[in-house]
Every structure is written in structure tokens, then in C-alpha cells.
C-alpha positions as CSV (number, residue, x, y, z in Angstrom):
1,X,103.6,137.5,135.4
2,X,105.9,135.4,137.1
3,X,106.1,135.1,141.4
4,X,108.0,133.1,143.6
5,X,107.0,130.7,146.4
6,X,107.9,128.1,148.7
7,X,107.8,124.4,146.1
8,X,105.2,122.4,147.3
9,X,105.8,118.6,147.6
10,X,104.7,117.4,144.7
11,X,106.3,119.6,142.6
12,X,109.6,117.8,143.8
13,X,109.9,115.8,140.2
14,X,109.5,119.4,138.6
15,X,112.4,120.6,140.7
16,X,114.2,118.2,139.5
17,X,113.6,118.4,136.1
18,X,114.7,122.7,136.2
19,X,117.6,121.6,138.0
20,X,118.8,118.8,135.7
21,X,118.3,121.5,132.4
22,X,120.1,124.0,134.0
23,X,122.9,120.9,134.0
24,X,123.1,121.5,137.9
25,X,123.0,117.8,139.8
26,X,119.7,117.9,142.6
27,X,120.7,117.0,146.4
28,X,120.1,114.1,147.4
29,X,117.9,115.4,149.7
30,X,116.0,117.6,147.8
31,X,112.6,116.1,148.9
32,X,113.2,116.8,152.4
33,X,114.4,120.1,151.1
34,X,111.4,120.7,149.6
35,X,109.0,119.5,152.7
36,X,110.8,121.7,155.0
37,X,110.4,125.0,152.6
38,X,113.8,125.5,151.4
39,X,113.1,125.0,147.9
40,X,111.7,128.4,146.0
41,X,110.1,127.9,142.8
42,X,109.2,131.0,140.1
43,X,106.1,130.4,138.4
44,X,104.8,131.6,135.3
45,X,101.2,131.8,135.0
46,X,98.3,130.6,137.3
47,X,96.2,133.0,139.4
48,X,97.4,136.8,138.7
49,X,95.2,137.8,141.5
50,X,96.8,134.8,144.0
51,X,98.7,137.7,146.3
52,X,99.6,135.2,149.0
53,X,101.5,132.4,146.7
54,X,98.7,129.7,147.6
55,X,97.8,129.1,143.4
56,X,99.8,126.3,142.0
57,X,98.5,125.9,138.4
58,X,101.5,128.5,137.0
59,X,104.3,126.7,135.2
60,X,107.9,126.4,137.1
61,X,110.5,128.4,134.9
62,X,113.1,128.4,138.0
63,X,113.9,127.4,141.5
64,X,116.4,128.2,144.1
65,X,117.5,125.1,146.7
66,X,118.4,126.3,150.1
67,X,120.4,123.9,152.4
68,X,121.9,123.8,155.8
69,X,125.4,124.3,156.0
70,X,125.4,121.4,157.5
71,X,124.5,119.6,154.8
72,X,125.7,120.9,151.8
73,X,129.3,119.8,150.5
74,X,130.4,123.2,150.1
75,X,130.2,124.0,153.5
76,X,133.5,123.3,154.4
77,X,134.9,125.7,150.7
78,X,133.1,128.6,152.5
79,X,133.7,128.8,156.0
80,X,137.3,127.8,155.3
81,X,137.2,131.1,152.6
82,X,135.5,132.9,155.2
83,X,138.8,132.0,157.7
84,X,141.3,133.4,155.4
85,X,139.7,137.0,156.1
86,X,141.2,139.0,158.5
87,X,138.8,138.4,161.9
88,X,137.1,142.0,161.5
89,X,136.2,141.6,158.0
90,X,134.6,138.2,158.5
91,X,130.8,138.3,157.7
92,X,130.2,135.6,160.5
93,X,132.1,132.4,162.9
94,X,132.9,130.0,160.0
95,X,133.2,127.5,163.2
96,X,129.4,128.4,164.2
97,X,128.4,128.8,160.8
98,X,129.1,124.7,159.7
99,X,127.3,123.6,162.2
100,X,124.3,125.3,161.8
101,X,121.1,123.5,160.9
102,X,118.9,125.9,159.0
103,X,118.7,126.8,155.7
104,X,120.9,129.6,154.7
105,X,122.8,128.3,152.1
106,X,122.2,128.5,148.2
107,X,122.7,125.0,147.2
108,X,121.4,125.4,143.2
109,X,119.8,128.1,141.5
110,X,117.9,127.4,137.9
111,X,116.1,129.8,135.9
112,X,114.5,128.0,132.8
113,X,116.4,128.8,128.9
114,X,113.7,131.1,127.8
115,X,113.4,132.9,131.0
116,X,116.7,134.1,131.8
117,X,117.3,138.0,131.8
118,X,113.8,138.3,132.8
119,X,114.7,138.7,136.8
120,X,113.8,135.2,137.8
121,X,116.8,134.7,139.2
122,X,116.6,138.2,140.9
123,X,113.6,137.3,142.7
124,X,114.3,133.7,143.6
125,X,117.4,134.8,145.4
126,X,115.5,137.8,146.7
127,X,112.9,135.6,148.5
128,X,115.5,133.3,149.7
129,X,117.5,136.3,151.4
130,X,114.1,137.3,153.2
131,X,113.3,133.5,154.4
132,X,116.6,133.2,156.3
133,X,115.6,136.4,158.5
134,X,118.6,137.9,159.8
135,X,121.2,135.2,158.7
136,X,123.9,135.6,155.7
137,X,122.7,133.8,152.4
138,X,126.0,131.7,151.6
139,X,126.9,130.5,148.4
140,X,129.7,129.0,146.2
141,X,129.6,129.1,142.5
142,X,131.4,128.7,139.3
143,X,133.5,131.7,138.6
144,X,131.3,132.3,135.3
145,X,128.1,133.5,137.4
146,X,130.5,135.4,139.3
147,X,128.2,139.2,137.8
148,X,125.0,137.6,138.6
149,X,125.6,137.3,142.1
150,X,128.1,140.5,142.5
151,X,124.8,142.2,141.1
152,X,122.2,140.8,143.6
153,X,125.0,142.4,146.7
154,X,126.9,139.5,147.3
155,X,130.5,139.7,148.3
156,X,132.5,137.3,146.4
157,X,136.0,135.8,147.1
158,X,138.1,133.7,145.5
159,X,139.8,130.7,146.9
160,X,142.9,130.0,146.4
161,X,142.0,127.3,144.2
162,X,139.9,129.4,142.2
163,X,137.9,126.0,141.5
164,X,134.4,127.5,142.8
165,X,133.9,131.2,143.9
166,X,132.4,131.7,147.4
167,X,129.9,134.7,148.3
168,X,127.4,135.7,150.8
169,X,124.6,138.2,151.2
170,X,124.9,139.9,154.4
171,X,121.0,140.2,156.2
172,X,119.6,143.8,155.7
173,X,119.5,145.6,158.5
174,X,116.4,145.6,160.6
């Protein structure tokens, strides 16, 4: 059984770890990250009963690293993607949007070797689009994980560039 929950500080080294095998480089600030609950981690394992998340003896086969727009480096790639729309099909003010200060941005996403195709992924991005309430979930991506997040809703669009993909996850409606 796997579930996901908020990391819990120290599990910050374990973060780490998932991130650095999945050959993605942590944040620099991924402990404060992780103290403010804007790191999810799957776990394997543990306490199949533990309903609430509170059981931390399961095994970490993925996280999901949510930062502020304002500080992630690819905040200035997507809001100045988001610009190029025409104004009605914009998904929010890419002006308001850099400055904001809470988490709503997917900074890294790891899922563990052994583990992927089994939905961790799913659910990690899943719980993050539920934690930023009724913010979009921004992201921007290699193009080669381009069908993993077209098939969790996202809207993807290509910069001219076509360096790194952006996307974003409109809130569901109330």
C-alpha cells in the first residue's frame, strides 16, 4: 500500500536521496521546503490502518517539491509562456503570479525505479493539486515527461525555445 503525506523534517536527507536518483538536483532550500509542508512524500509500507498520514515507519519511494513562484528559477519560463497567450486564454496574471509567496509550483517530482507505473506519481501530484486550494499547480518540465503530465490534466505549452515544456493544472471547481 503506498499513501502520500506532507515529508516530515527529518526525512529531509531522504528527500534528497529520491531526488538525486531520479537525477533531478534538490533546491537549495529544500529544508525550509520541507518545514513549511511543501514537500510530499509516497510511502510504502508502515501502518495500513494510519488513515490520517501520522505513521512514518513506511519507506519513501517518491516525493513531489512544491515551491513559491517566487522562488523557483523557472518562474520567470512560465509566466513569460503564460504571456504569449492571447489574454482570455491565460489560466492566471503571470505579473501576480511571480510574485506570489505560496507554494503552487512543482519544483521536482521523483518516483523511485521500482515504483514507477504504479501511480506514485499520480497521487503525489494529486495531493499537491489539493494542498494549493484553489490556485493553478505550475510546472515546467523536460519535453520527455511531456504524457505524464498531459495525463494528470495539465495543459502543456511549448516555449519557443522548446528547452523545458511549461504546464499548469487549473484548481477544480468548488
Amino acid at each position: 500500500m503506498t499513501r502520500v503525506r506532507r515529508a516530515e523534517p527529518a526525512e529531509t536527507d531522504v528527500v534528497r536521496g529520491v531526488l538525486t536518483a531520479a537525477l533531478l538536483d534538490p533546491p537549495p532550500s529544500l529544508g525550509d521546503a520541507v518545514a513549511a509542508g511543501q514537500v510530499h512524500v509516497a510511502v510504502a509500507g508502515g501502518d495500513p490502518d494510519d488513515t490520517h498520514g501520522t505513521d512514518s515507519t513506511g519507506r519513501v519511494v517518491g516525493c513531489l517539491v512544491r515551491l513559491p513562484p517566487a522562488e523557483t528559477p523557472d518562474a520567470e519560463r512560465v509566466a513569460t509562456t503564460v504571456e504569449t497567450l492571447a489574454p482570455s486564454r491565460r489560466p492566471f496574471d503571470p505579473d501576480t503570479w511571480r510574485d506570489r509567496t505560496t507554494a503552487t509550483h512543482v519544483d521536482s517530482v521523483a518516483v523511485a525505479r521500482g515504483r514507477r507505473g504504479d501511480g506514485v506519481g499520480t497521487a503525489l501530484v494529486a495531493a499537491a493539486a489539493d494542498a494549493v486550494d484553489a490556485s493553478p499547480l505550475t510546472v515546467a518540465f523536460r519535453p520527455a515527461v511531456r504524457p505524464f503530465y498531459e495525463s494528470l490534466g495539465f495543459t502543456v505549452v511549448s516555449p519557443s525555445d522548446g528547452d523545458r515544456l511549461v504546464g499548469w493544472r487549473s484548481a477544480p471547481d468548488g
